[in-house]
C-alpha angles and dihedrals in degrees: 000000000000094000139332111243145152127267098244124141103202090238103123095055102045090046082052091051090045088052102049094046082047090061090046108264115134103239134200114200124203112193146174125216112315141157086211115104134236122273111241107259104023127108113230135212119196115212129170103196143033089254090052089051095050085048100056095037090054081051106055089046135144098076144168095209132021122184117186105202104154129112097231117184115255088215133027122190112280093225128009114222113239094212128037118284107246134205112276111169124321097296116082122238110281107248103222100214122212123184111263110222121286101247097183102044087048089052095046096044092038116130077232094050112169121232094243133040121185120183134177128221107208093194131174094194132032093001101178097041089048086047094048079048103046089042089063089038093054101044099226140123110249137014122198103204117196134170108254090176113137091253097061096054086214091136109067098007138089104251136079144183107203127186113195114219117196130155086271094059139258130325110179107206105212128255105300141151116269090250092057096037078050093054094045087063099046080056099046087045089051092053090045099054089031085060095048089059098046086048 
């Protein structure tokens, strides 16, 4: 075994940074590995690790806007090994676990808070309860929920059901491609912040 993972693509959140360059915003993406390329128009930061994405996002604050789309780890091992793990009787070695950082909750209780925090909940049961819930737990704005369960090929493919949570309830966008679930928001962001100047 080299590393447990998800199966996540990463695009979802590069079609949501290429739509929101394309509409004019200037956008910094963070991104994991991926085999996905960079939107036109949209500066990238390569991380490896949870750390490293906390790091950069910290960096290229302050910020209007801040989507988290990844699908960060909950847990990273506690203490890598320097030299290969050997066979040593018939059980494997026991992985010690420790929390990666919350990216999200850092990001929604930051000094340099943007105005605007935007999470996902990639659920595989209740997704809509888990998402109201996460939503309150996190401390941000809006949630887009959406059912990453085998069955849906969400992860990996290149189609989404998303349901945005925000404080005034839930509005579930229909089945769409990422690009167009990605443009959506865009859409959704710009009448937001369009709303707030007008107020």
């Amino acid at each position: 075994m080299r590393y447990i993972a998800n199966r996540s693509s990463g695009k979802q959140g590069h079609a949501i940074a290429g739509a929101l360059a394309a509409a004019g915003m200037r956008v910094t993406l963070v991104s994991g590995p991926t085999q996905e390329p960079t939107p036109a128009g949209v500066l990238l930061k390569p991380v490896e690790s949870a750390q490293q994405m906390l790091d950069a996002v910290e960096a290229a604050l302050p910020a209007d806007l801040f989507v988290g789309a990844a699908a960060v780890a909950d847990w990273r091992i506690a203490s890598a090994a320097e030299q290969k793990l050997k066979k040593s009787g018939d059980a494997p070695p026991a992985l010690q676990l420790t929390e990666n950082p919350d990216i999200l909750k850092t990001v929604a209780h930051h000094a340099q808070r943007p105005a605007l925090v935007v999470g996902f909940a990639a659920e595989t049961e209740k997704v809509l309860e888990h998402a109201v819930a996460k939503r309150l737990r996190k401390g941000c704005d809006w949630i887009l929920a959406n059912d990453v369960s085998p069955a849906t090929g969400t992860f990996g493919g290149d189609y989404t059901s998303l349901n945005l949570v925000t404080a005034g309830g839930i509005e579930t966008w229909p089945h769409a491609t990422k690009t167009e679930a990605a443009y959506r928001l865009t859409q959704t962001v710009a009448t937001y912040f369009s709303t707030l100047r007008d107020a």
